[in-house]
Phi, psi and omega in degrees: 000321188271348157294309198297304181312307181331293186302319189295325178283337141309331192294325176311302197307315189308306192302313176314284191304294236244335182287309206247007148258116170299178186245099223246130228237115143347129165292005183200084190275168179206098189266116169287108148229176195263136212044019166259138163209124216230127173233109187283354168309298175232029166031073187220120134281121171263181240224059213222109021269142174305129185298137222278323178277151180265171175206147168298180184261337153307300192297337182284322178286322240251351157301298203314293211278358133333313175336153135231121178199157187041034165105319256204135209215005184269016197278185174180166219249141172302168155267196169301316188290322173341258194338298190321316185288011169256006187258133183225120113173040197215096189276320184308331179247010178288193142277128172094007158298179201278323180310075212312354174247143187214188186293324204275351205225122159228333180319112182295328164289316187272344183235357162250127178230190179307326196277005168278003276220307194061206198216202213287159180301131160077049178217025157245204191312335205265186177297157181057035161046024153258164169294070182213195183269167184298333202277346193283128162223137164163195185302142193250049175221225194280142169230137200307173167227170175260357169266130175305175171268145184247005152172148331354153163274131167081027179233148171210130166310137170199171166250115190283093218257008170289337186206042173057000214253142193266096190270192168213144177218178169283141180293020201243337163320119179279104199235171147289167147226151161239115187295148161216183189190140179294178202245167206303340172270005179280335146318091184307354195262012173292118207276030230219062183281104199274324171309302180308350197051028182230155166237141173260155164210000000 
């Protein structure tokens, strides 16, 4: 009997609480698994640590779309503007930097300049002194995107996080991937409203 009271009264308390307060939620969670890391900031999960090996730029999605991890079978190679958003101590390549290429820009004449350049090698913020976010691990060099050049032809965007800098390289050329796959808000039945800064339940 004195168990039973217990439990009810918990249950009371949860519906008081949790029915009638939002839970007020940081503008930027981050959710840890071991080899995952996931940022509700740009609703994204990565692929994290990155795997060690390069690939041409044909051959890096078809890694991607191979992955299986956490569980999870959904992975695929960024696109640019992706990829940019892991980039950190470099404001011109950051996102929403001065640097003209995203998924909406891919022409190397019309959308690329100096300020995609990035800055000196190994000097930035993240772990291994790259231009990347702290939580990011792996090898501390260029990475593939899943977007082409719309010119030059036989060119693909990827990001160098030794010196933050947002390239083109020949698709023939051996680069990383860091696989990604959307984050939990990309799920309409997800209860996880990251604009409101709340969580409901």
């Amino acid at each position: 009997m004195t168990r039973s009271l217990v439990f009810f009264a918990s249950v009371l308390t949860a519906i008081l609480v949790f029915g009638c307060f939002d839970l007020e939620m940081p503008d930027k969670i981050v959710f840890d698994a071991e080899g995952m890391w996931c940022d509700v900031a740009s609703d994204l999960c990565w692929q994290n640590p990155a795997g060690d090996q390069t690939y041409m730029a044909n051959a890096a999605p078809d890694y991607c779309d191979e992955l299986t991890l956490e569980g999870y079978s959904d992975w695929r190679l960024p696109t640019i503007s992706e990829l940019r958003t892991l980039i950190r101590g470099w404001d011109t390549t950051m996102t929403g930097g001065s640097c003209g290429v995203t998924d909406e820009c891919l022409d190397w004449e019309e959308c690329w300049d100096d300020s995609c350049l990035g800055d000196e090698y190994w000097g930035g913020t993240g772990g291994g002194d790259c231009y990347w976010v702290d939580e990011a691990v792996g090898i501390c060099e260029s990475y593939w995107s899943s977007s082409p050049c719309s010119y030059p032809l036989d060119m693909q965007w990827g990001v160098d996080f030794a010196r933050g800098e947002v390239l083109f390289s020949p698709d023939m050329e051996y680069r990383h991937a860091r696989c990604v796959r959307d984050g939990p808000d990309a799920d309409t039945d997800s209860d996880t409203d990251t604009d409101a800064g709340t969580l409901t339940q």
